[in-house]
Structures are given as C-alpha cells and as structure tokens.
C-alpha positions as CSV (number, residue, x, y, z in Angstrom):
1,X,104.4,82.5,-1.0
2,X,106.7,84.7,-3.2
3,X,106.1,87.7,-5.2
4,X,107.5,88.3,-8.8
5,X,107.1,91.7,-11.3
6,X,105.6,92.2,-13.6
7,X,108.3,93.8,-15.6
8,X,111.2,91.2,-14.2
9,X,110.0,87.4,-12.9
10,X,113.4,87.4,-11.4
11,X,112.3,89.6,-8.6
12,X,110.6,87.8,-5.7
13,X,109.9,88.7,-2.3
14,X,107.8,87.7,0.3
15,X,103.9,89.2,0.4
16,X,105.3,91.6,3.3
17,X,107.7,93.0,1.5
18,X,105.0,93.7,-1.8
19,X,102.9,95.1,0.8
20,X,105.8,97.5,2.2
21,X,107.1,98.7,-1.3
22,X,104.0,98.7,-3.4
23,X,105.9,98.4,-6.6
24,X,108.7,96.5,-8.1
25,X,112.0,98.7,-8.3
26,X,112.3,98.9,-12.0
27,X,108.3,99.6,-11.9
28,X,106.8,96.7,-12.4
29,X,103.1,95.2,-9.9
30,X,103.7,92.8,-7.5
31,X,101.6,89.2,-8.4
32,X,101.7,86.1,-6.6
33,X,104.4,83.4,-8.3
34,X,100.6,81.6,-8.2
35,X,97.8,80.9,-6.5
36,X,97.1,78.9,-3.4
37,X,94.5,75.9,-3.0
38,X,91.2,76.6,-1.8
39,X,89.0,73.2,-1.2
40,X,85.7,72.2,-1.7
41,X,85.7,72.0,2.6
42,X,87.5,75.7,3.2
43,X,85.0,76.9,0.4
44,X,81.6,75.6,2.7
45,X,83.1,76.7,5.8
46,X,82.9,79.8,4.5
47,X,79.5,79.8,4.8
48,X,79.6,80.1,9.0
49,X,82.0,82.8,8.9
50,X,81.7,86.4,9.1
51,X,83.3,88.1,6.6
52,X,86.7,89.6,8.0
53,X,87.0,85.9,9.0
54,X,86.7,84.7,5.4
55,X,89.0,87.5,4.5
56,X,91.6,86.8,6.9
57,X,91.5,82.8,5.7
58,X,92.4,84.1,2.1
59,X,95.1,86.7,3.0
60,X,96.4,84.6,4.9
61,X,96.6,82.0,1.9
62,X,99.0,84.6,-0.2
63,X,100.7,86.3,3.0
64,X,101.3,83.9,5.9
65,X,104.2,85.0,7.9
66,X,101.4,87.5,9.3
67,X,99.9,84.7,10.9
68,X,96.0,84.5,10.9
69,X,95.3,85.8,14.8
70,X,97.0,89.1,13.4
71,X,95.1,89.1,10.1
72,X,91.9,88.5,12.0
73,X,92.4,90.9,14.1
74,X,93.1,93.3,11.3
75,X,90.0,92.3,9.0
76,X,88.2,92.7,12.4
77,X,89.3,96.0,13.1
78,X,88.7,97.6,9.6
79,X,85.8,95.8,8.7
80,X,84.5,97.3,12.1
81,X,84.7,100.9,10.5
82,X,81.8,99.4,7.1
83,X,77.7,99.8,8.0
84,X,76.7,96.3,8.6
85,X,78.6,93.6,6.6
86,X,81.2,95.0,4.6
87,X,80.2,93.2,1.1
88,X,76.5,91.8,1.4
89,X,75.1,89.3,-1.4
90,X,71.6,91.1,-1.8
91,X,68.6,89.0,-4.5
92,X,66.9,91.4,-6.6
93,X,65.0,88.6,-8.9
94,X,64.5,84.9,-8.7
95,X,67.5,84.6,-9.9
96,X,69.9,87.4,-10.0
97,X,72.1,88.5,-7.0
98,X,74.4,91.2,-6.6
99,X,77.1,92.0,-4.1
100,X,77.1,95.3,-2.6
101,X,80.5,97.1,-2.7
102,X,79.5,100.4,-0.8
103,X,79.3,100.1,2.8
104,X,82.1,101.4,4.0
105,X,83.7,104.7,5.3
106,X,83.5,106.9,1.5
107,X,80.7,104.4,0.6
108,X,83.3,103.5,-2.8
109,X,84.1,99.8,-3.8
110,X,87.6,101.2,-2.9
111,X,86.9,100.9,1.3
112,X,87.0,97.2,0.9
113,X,90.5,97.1,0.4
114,X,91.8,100.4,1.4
115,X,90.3,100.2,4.8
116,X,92.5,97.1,5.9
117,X,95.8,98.0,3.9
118,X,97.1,100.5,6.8
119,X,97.0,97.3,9.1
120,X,98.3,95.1,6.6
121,X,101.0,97.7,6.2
122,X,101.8,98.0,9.9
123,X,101.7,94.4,10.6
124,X,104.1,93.7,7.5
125,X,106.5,96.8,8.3
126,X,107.1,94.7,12.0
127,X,108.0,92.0,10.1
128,X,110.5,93.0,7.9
129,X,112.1,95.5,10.1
C-alpha cells in the first residue's frame, strides 16, 4: 500500500516510511492512495477476536511489510498497558451503545493510538534502515 500528501499526490511511500517521517516534506499528511477490502467474512471473524488482534488485522491491511506476527505482537504489547479491553462497546438503553475511549494509561481517547505508535515506529524504523 502506498502513501500520497496531501499537499503533492506525487509523493508516495510505503506506510513505514509515513510512519517514520510523520509528514510529507513540503508539509503535507500522509493518507492511504485508498482503502483496502474488508469482507463480510474478515468483518464476523472479528467477533472471536480480542481487540489488539482485530487491530493488528487492519494495520496490517494499510501497512503490510510489518507482517502481522510483529503487529500482533505490538497491539499485544500496548494494548497490555489499557484497564481491561482497550475500547469496550458498553449498552446504556435498549438501544443505544457507546464505545469507551478511556481505558488506557492517561485515561484520554489519545492512548488508543498513541500507546502502540512507539512499536509501530520501531518496527517500521528496522525496516527502512
């Protein structure tokens, strides 16, 4: 999967490499050229999994020359650090669900990204030298 600016669609790199720099060189965000297939099957898997395993399957979707073992084991490891499951789907009324975005480290929506990007960093920083 490649990468493009924002501010220049002739820039692409590989998801690594967005992870590595963080932003484009004349300033633009790093977005996916576009967006991989999920199924109807992957989709009610997802109901067996835990969740680092669910996030590994879609990371792994936009950044696969990290390999899924090493994105498991990365979800796994941060996701280790949240109380309980990371982002629980709780039912306050017959009808109405909400997912809980606070149970990690700072207890901000922010630890459910923040908390893996070191080992996506580290793991994408091996690969592109």
């Amino acid at each position: 999967m490649k990468f493009i600016s924002t501010r220049d669609t002739k820039v692409n790199v590989k998801g690594s490499q967005a992870i590595v720099k963080g932003l484009s060189n004349e300033g633009g965000l790093f977005v996916p050229d576009c967006f991989p297939s999920v199924t109807s099957e992957d989709i009610n898997a997802f109901t067996t999994m835990e969740y680092a395993e669910r996030a590994a399957f879609i990371i792994d979707k936009f950044v696969p020359e990290i390999g899924y073992e090493s994105l498991l084991d990365s979800t796994t490891k941060a996701y280790a650090k949240f109380d309980g499951e990371p982002a629980p789907v709780v039912k306050l009324d017959e009808n109405l669900f909400v997912m809980e975005l606070w149970h990690g480290p700072t207890h901000a929506f922010k630890d459910i990204a923040l908390t893996l990007l070191p080992y996506l960093m580290t793991s994408s920083k091996k690969l592109i030298g």
